[in-house]
N, C-alpha and C positions, 0 to 999 in steps of 0.2 A: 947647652942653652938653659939659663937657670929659668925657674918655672913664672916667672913674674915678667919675664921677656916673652915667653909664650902667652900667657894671658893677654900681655896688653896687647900683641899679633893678631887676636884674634878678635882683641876688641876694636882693633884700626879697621879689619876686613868687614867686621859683622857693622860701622856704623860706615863704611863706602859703601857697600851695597843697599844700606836703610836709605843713606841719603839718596843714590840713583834711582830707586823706586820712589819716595817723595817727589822728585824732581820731573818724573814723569818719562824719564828718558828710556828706549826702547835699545840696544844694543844693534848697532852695526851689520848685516849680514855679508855672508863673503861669497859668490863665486868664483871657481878659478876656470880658467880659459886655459884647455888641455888642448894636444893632439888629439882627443877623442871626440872633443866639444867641451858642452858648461858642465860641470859638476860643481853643485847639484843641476840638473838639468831642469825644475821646477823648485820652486820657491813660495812661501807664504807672507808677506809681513804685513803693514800695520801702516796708514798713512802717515807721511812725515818720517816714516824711516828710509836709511840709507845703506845703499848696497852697494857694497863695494866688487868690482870688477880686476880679479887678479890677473894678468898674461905670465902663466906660469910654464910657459914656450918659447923658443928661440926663433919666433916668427914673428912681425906681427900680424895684431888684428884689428878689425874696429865691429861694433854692433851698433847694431838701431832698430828704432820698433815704432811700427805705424802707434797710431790712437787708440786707446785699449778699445778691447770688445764691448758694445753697443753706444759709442760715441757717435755723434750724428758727419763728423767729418774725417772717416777709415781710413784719407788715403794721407793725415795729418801726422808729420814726423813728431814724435813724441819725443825722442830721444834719441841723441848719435853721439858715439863718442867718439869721433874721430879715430885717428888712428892711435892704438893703445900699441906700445915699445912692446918689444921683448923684455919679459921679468920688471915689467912695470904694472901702476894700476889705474883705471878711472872709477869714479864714485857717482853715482845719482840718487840721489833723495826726491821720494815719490810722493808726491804732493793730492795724487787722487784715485779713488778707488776704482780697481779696474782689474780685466785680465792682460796682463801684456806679452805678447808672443816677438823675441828680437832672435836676431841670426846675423850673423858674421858677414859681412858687405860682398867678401871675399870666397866664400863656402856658404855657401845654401844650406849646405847640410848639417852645419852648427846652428838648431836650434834649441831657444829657453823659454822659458813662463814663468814671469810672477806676478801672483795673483797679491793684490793688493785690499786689504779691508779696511773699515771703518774701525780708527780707535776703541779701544774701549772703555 
């Protein structure tokens, strides 16, 4: 690779990343949905980001999650995703600040937390 293809490579990458920071945009997070449960099992992100739900299992699954913690109405579905395929995925993008506790419709005992903040 002569050295002037490497430069300009580096100059493609260094102004994607300038521009995605400009723009304000916060990267994607991934859970994958195991035979163990979620990993990560806990999560942090950033209002208006989006987290994507892997089923990285030959089962399926689905989750949902009441009203984050100190919402005035607990027993309020905040989010289901229906039934997620095997080796398929669902995404939600979280629109308010909260702690949210989801678990597997199916197994109780797959459960997650993310905790959601205020931009900054």
């Amino acid at each position: 690779m002569s050295f002037r293809k490497l430069v300009w490579g580096h100059v493609a990458v260094v102004v994607l990343l300038a521009g995605a920071a400009l723009a304000g945009t916060v990267p994607d997070s991934t859970v994958q949905i195991t035979e163990k449960g979620y990993v990560p099992a806990r999560i942090e992100i950033v209002v208006g980001q989006k987290v994507v739900f892997q089923n990285v299992t030959q089962k399926d699954h689905s989750l949902s999650s009441k009203a984050p913690s100190g919402e005035k109405d607990k027993d309020k579905t905040e989010f289901d995703s229906g039934v997620i395929k095997a080796s398929t995925s669902w995404e939600h993008t979280f629109s308010k600040e909260g702690t949210y506790t989801y678990s597997c419709k199916d197994d109780n005992s797959m459960v997650g937390t993310i905790v959601v903040s205020s931009a900054k």
